[in-house]
Residue, then its C-alpha position, 0 to 999 in steps of 0.5 A: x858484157x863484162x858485169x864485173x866491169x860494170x860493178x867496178x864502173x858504177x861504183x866509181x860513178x857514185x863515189x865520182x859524183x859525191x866526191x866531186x860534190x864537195x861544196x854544198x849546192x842548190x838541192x834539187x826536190x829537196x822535199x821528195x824523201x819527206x814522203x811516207x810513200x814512194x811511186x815509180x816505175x823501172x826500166x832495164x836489161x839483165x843477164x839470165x843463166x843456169x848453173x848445170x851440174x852434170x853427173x856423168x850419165x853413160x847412156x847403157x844402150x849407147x854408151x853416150x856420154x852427155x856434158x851440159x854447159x849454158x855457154x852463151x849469155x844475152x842480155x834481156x829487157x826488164x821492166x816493172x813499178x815500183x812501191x817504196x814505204x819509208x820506214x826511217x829516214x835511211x831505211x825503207x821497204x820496196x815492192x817492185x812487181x816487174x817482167x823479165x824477157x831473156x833467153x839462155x843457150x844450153x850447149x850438149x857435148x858427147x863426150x864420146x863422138x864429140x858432137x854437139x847439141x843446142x837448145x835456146x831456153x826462152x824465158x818471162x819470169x814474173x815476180x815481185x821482189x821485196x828488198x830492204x834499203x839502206x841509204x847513205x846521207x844525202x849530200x847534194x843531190x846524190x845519195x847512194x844506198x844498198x839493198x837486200x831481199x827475196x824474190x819469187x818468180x815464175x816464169x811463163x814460157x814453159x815449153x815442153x819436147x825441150x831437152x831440158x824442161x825447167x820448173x816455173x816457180x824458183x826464189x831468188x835471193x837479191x843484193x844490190x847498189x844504187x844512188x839517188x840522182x836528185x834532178x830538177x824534175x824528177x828522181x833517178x835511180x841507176x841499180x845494180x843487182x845480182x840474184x841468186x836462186x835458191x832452188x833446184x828448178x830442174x824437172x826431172x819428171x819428163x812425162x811430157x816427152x813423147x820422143x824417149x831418146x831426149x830423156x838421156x840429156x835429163x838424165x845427164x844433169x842432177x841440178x839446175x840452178x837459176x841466176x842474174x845480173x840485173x841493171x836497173x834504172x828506177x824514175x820516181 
């Protein structure tokens, strides 16, 4: 999926909607943002990949040469509740405990025979991202809004005997957009937001490994680095 096409796609929706929402009209829930507190839940899917560094590592038994390179990218589901507490009437503070679902492709390339090697890495990240939000003013019933905040997760499929072994604990730094859509029943809230880990996540510690000649793919990487494109839709 191309996530600059979806920014460009979801951007042109929220401005479509206020825009073309010109003349005042019958608002929906006209008292739902009167509310101290905000309860929902989310729904969505998500892109997760890792950033590799490689370090040119030259085997001295072999003389192999190993690049990693994540080349595949699978959308994943996400799921989770959300807690909002307003603060003003355009800003507020959200909690949303969630579960991420995904899997990343790792492809290894000898530099040196041109051979290949695969690794799946499955992934159930865990976490509670806090964001602060900023909304426009409500006209109608859209109002688009920005957010910003951290996330600590740990992810709960750490399998070892892998090529690569990552560590489960990372933070993540978030920035988003989004827009209310006020409708009869209930509130609607698509989001885009993109997640950028702070960490090295690598684990170059491989006591794990019972087979040594895996150690080299390890060797070959100094850093991990773990992001994601998530889209979002939020019922309140």
């Amino acid at each position: 999926m191309n996530w600059k096409r979806l920014t460009i796609l979801l951007l042109l929706t929220c401005t479509v909607a206020v825009l073309g929402a010109q003349t005042r009209r019958v608002q929906n829930k006209p008292y739902i943002d009167l509310r101290r507190f905000h309860y929902g839940f989310t729904v969505g899917v998500h892109d997760q990949s890792l950033k590799l560094l490689n370090n040119g590592y030259i085997d001295p038994a072999t003389g192999r040469q190993w690049m990693a390179e994540n080349d595949n990218h699978g959308l994943g589901f996400n799921v989770g509740v959300l807690g909002e507490w307003k603060l003003t009437d355009y800003l507020a503070v959200r909690a949303i405990p969630s579960l991420y679902f995904g899997t990343k492709h790792i492809t290894f390339l000898d530099r040196t025979s041109g051979t290949t090697e695969t690794q799946n890495m499955k992934s159930t990240y865990i976490g509670v991202p806090v964001h602060l939000k900023v909304s426009a003013p409500r006209f109608n019933n859209y109002r688009p809004y920005v957010v910003a905040g951290v996330a600590p997760m740990y992810d709960l499929m750490k399998k070892k005997q892998e090529r690569l072994l990552t560590k489960p604990l990372n933070l993540f730094v978030e920035v988003g957009l989004g827009c209310d859509l006020y409708l009869p029943f209930f509130k609607l809230i698509p989001e885009l937001k993109f997640c950028f880990g702070l960490s090295n996540i690598l684990q170059k510690n491989r006591n794990d490994l019972t087979d040594r000649n895996l150690l080299i793919f390890t060797e070959s990487v100094d850093k991990a680095t773990a992001n994601m494109v998530v889209l979002s839709f939020y019922f309140e």
